[in-house]
Every structure is written in C-alpha cells, then in structure tokens.
N, C-alpha and C positions, 0 to 999 in steps of 0.2 A: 504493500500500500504506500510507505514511502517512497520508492519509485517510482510508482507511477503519479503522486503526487508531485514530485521533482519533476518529472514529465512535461506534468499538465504545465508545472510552470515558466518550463523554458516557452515551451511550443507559445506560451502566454506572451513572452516577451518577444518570441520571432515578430508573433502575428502585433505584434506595438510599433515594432520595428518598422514592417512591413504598412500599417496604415501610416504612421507619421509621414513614409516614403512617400505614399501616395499624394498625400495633402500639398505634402511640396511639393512634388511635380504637377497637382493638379491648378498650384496657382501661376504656375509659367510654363505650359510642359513642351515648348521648344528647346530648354536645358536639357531633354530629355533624347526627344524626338527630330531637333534640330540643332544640335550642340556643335557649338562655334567659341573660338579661346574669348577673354572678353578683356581687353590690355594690355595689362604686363602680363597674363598667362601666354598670351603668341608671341610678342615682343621680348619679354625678357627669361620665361622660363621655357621655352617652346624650342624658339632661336636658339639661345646659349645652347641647350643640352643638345638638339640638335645637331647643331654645327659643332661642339664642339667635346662631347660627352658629358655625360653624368658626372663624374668622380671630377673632372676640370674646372666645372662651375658653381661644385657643391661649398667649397670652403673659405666664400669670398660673400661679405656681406652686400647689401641690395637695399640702397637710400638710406644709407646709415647704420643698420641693421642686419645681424642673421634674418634669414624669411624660411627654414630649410622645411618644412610643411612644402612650400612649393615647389621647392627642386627634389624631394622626395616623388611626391604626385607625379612631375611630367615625366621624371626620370620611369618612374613605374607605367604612365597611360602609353608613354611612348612605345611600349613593346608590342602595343595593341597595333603599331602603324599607327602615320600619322593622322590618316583619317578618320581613328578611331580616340585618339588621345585627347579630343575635349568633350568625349561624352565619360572616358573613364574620371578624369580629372571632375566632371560634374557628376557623377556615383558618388567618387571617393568626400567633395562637399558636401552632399544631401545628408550621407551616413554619416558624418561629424556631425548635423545637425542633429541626426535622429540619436547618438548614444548620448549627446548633452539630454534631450527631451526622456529618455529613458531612466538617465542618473537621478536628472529631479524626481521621479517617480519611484525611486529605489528605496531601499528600507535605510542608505545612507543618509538620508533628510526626511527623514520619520520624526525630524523635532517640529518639523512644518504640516500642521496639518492637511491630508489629504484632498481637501477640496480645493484648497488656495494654494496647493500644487498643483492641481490639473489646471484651476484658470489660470495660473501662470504661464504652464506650456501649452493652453489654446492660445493664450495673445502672445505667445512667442510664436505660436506657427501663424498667427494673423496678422501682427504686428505689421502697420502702414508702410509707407516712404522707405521700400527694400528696393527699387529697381537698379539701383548703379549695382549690389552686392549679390543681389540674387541669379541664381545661385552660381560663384565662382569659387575658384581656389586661390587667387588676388587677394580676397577679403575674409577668405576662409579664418585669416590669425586675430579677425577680432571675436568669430566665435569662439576659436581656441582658447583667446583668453577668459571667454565668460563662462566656459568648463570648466578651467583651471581654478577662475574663483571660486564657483560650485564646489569642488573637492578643498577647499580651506576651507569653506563655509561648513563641509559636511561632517559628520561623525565618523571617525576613525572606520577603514575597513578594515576587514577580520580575513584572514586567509592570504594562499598565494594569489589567488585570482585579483584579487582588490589592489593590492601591492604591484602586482605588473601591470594595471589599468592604472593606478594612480603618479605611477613612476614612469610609464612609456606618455603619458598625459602629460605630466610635467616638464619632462625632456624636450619632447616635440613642441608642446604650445610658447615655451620659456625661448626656444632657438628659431623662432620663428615671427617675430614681433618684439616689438620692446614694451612690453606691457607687463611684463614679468618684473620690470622695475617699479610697476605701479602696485602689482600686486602683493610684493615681497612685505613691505610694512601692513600690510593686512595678515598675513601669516605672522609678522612680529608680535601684533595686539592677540594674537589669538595664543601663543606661546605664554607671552607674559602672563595675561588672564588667567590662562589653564595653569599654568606650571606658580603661580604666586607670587611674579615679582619679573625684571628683567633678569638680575642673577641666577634665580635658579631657573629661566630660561636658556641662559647661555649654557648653563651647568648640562642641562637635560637637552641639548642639539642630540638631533638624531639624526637621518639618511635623508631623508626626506629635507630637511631644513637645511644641510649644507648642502644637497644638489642643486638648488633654488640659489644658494645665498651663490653657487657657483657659476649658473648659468647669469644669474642677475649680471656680475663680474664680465662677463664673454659681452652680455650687450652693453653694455654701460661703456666697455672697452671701444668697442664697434661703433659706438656713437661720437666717445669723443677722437676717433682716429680719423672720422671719415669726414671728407668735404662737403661744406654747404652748399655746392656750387650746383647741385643737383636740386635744389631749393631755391622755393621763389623769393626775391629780397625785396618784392614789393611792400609799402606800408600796410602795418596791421589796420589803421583808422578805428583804433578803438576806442568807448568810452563806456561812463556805465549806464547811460541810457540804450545803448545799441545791444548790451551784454544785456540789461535786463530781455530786451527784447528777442536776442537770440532765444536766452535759457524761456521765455515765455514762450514763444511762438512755435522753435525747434524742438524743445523738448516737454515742455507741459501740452500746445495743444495737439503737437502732433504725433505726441503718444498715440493720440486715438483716431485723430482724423488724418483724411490727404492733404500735403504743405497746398497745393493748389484750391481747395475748398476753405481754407482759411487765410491766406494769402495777406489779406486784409489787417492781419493780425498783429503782424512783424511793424504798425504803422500807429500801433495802438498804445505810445507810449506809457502814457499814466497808467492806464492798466495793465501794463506788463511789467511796471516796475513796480506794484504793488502785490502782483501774482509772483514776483523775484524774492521782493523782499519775504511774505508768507510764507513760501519753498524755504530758503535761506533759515527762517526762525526754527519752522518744523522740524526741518533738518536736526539744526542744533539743539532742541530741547532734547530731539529721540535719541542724539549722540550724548549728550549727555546723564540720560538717564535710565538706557536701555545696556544690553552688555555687549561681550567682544562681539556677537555675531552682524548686531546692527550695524556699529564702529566700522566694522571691516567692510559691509559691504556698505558704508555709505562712503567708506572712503574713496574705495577704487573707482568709481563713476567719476567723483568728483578731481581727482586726480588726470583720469584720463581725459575729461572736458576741458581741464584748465592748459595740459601741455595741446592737447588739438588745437585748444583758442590761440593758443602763446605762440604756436609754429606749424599752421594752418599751410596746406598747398591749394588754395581755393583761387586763387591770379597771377600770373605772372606781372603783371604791371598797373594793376588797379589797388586802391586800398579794401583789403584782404574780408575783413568783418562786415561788411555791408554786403557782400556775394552771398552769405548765409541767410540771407531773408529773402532770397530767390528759391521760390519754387522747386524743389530737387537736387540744387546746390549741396555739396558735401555730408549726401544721404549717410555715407560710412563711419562719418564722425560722432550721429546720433546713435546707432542701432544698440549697443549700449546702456546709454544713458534714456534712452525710450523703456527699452524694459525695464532699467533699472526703478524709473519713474514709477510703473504701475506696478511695481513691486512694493514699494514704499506706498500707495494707495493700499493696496493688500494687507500689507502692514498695519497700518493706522487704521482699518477697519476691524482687523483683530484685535486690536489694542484697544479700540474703543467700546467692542463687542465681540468679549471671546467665547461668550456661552450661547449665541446665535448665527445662526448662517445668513439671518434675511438681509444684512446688510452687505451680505456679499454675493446673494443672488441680486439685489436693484444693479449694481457697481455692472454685475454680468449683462442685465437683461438692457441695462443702458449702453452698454460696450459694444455688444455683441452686433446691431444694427450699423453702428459705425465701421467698424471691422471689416466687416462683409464688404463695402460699399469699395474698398480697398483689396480684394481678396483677390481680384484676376493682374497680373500683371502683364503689359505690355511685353511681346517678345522683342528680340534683337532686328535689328536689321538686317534685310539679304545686303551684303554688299559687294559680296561674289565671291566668299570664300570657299563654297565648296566645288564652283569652277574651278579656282587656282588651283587648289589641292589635285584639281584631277588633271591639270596642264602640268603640274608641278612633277609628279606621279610619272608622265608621260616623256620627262626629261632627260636625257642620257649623264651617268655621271658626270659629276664636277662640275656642271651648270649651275649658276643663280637665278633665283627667282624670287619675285616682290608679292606678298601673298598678304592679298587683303583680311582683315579682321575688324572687328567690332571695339570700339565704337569708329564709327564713321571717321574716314581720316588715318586712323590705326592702320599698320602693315608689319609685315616680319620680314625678312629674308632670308631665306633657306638655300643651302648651297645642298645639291643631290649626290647620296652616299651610292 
C-alpha cells in the first residue's frame, strides 16, 4: 500500500508538471509550435557556440556577468541541429518555470498555507506584461533567481534528492545572473535569525552557505572586471516624483492589469506618490515587525529594483527613467517585483485575517477577471528565420550567413560546419 501510494504520488506530480506545461504554452504557443531564438539567444548564445564551440564560450562572462544557464541550454538544444535548438532551448524554459510552480506546492513551504500557495502560482502562471520574457532562455536567470529565493525562503530539505535539487539550483541560478548578490544577505538574515546571532552564524556555515558566499565572489568579480562600454551612458533623469511613478504604475498597477490599459497612470503624479509612499510604510512596519522570512523576501525585490533603476539599459541616448512609463518598456525589470507585489497582498491578507479565507477569495474573484484579459500573448514575428535556417542548411562548408531573428532588426551569423 505504501507503494503504490508513492505511486499515486509521483504520477501526481508528472501530471502538475504536465498541466503547468500546458498553461504556458497555451498562453503563446508559437514558443512551442513556432520557436524562433529571441536576442541574445541567436546573437550571443547560438552564434558563439556555434561558430565556435561549447567549452570556448562557456568560461567568459556576458555584460558583466557569468549567464552559464544559457550557454548550458544552447550548448545542449544545439545537438538537436540547428533547426531544432530554439524549441529545445524553449522546453528547457517552460520546465524551469514549471519545477519553480511545483516547489511552491511542495511540503518544502508547508509554512504557507495551501490556498495562498496555489493563488500564488495561478498569478505566476497569469501574471501580465511577460511579452519581451516569454518564454526564452535570455531571461530565463531572473526566474532562476526567484527559485533560488524560494529555496532560502523554504524549510530545510531532508534527503539526497533535496540536497542535489537545492545545490544543482544554486550552482546554476548563482553563475548565471548577478542576482545571487542580491540574494546572498537574504540567506544572511535567515542564518542569523535561525542560528541566534551573527557569530554563531558564522560559527554554524555549512555547504550550502559557503557555495553561495562562493559563487556570490565569481560574480561580484565579473562585474567589477568587466567594461561598461557595453552599457548605455545615457542620463538616468531621475527624480522622486518619476520613481514614485514608476514603482506606482510599473509595479502596483500592473501587477494586475496590461501597462497599455493603464497607460494613463504613469501621469498621475499625486496619486502615485501617495500609493509610493503607503507601499514604502507597509513595507517597513511588516519588516519590522514580522521575522526573517518577510525581511528576506522583502529585501530581495527591493534590492533588485533599486540596482535595475540605478543601471537600467532602457536608451542609449535619451534620459533612461522616463522610457519606463512606456507601454512594455523594460517588461524584465518588473517580473519580479510584480509577483513579489501580490505576494505581499497575500501576505497582508493573512495577516489581517488568518482564521478566514473570504478575504482571499474577493483578492481572487477580483484578480482573476483582470488576469484573463492579459492571458493570450502576442506571438513573435515571421521575419524569415526559418527560410534562412533552411538557405543556411543548404550551404556548402565554410560559408557565412546573416540569419534573421527576433526581435525585428536582430541577426546572427553563422559560419557552416
């Protein structure tokens, strides 16, 4: 009977796995059925490994940064051939999203309760303003890093299984973004708290906390080795009626709505500096008087918004902060701090009512309308890449070819092996 109850419950989890998949393919499913690189996946991980092999371009960081999540990927879709490596590369995306959506559901965040875990991972798989990220392996390393926090956030796992998920997790998301810098003092407050002090934190390091504190060291390295020159040095124009305005319009209202149906928003100063400053108090009362788990995840959001705002690539020659109250402008810089947003709703709804659920079916049965109105996304452009691929194909070795991609404008060039 225990066997087959073990059974019952993997095949539980396939079949979780298995709908999540769908959902996300069902909100774009040209990623699927039409899968085209989207960037720097043709441009900088497609090309490089291409032209020049896997192991040549794996140990060289990319705009400051390790990014190795991507040169892992293409190094792996490209054995598919090349006509096949940006649908593998968008497999290997969707399953990252789907084992984050699984983890919250796990017995490892059993401190949260059950229901305001699932609406969690329904407005992560509905979640607005995803079309620049959806679904690529480009932007793959800001979900990686919103796994990673989930597993600091989580309850110890037990066994080898957990231990090789939490450590092939940390590896990979830590060498793949510099987010791992953001995260790292979140893993501090959670040490300290748990272990009763900073000293008998440092006393109690264990595997897990100096591979972190190690990988942290690689990009922090990485960052301060490498040129800015690949960065825009146009003015930030910033001020704090523009910021309120961002964090109002970018991240309060379009938690829930499309930037386009609110549009109007980003104009609406008084009131966005008074929805800034409310955020801003909330924040701080629940940091100071909730424990490590809040702390940490109200840090990292906020970490990561303030270095996006500080050293934005949103213009090369316009001032920088005023692009972000355009319509779909620097969608990758919110996805983040969007969920992290309705998380903190979630939050303060248990907090203000932990013995009832009706206030977090209104939160639902009000969300959910909006959500939907945002569920289908716009596919890629034809811009001819699956012609070139097939001229390209057709080339006798040693030949170059210019090989259009997505977004419009975009190209690779591939020399024929």
């Amino acid at each position: 009977m225990n066997g087959l109850r073990g059974l019952e419950k993997k095949l539980a989890w396939v079949l979780l796995f298995a709908l999540v998949f769908f959902l996300i393919v069902s909100r774009r499913p040209d990623i699927i059925f039409n899968a085209q690189p989207w960037a720097e996946d043709g441009k900088i991980w497609m090309e490089n490994i291409y032209n020049n092999g896997f192991w040549n371009s794996l140990l060289f960081p990319q705009n400051g940064y390790y990014q190795t999540i991507s040169r892992i990927t293409y190094g792996i879709a490209l054995f598919a051939g090349l006509s096949k490596a940006a649908l593998v590369a968008n497999v290997i995306a969707i399953s990252i999203r789907c084992f984050f959506v699984m983890f919250v559901l796990s017995g490892r965040m059993s401190f949260i309760k059950i229901p305001y875990r699932i609406a969690a991972v329904v407005y992560f798989l509905l979640m607005p303003n995803l079309s620049e990220g959806y679904v690529n392996i480009t932007n793959v390393h800001w979900y990686l890093s919103l796994y990673l926090m989930a597993v600091v956030l989580a309850d110890e796992g037990e066994g080898p299984f957990w231990k090789i998920h939490d450590f092939t997790l940390l590896i990979i998301s830590s060498l793949s973004g510099p987010f791992v810098v953001f995260i790292a003092p979140c893993l501090l407050i959670k040490r300290v708290s748990q272990r009763g002090g900073i000293i008998k934190a440092i006393k109690g390091i264990n595997a897990f906390d100096i591979t972190m504190a190690v990988c942290c060291i690689i990009q922090v390295a990485a960052i301060l080795s490498s040129s800015d020159a690949g960065r825009s040095s146009a003015p930030l124009g910033a001020s704090f009626s523009l910021l309120a305005d961002i964090i109002s319009y970018r991240v309060i209202g379009s938690s829930l709505f499309m930037n386009d149906r609110i549009s109007g928003m980003g104009a609406m100063h008084g009131m966005n500096i008074l929805l800034f400053i409310a955020l801003i108090v909330l924040v701080v009362v629940c940091f100071f008087r909730c424990g490590w788990r809040f702390k940490s995840a109200a840090l990292f959001p906020a970490l990561m918004i303030g270095f996006a705002l500080a050293k934005p690539m949103m213009s090369l020659d316009q001032p920088q902060w005023p692009t972000f109250l355009v319509p779909g402008g620097g969608e990758r810089y919110f996805f983040i701090t969007n969920f992290a947003f309705f998380s903190l709703l979630l939050f303060v709804v248990n907090w203000i009512s932990p013995r009832s659920l009706a206030p977090l079916m209104i939160i639902s049965i009000v969300a959910l309308p909006a959500l939907l109105r945002g569920f289908s996304i716009p596919p890629m452009s034809e811009v001819g890449y699956r012609e070139d691929i097939k001229s390209f194909n057709a080339l006798p070795a040693g030949e170059s070819m210019q090989i259009r991609i997505n977004p419009p404008g975009w190209s690779m060039q591939l020399q024929k092996k």
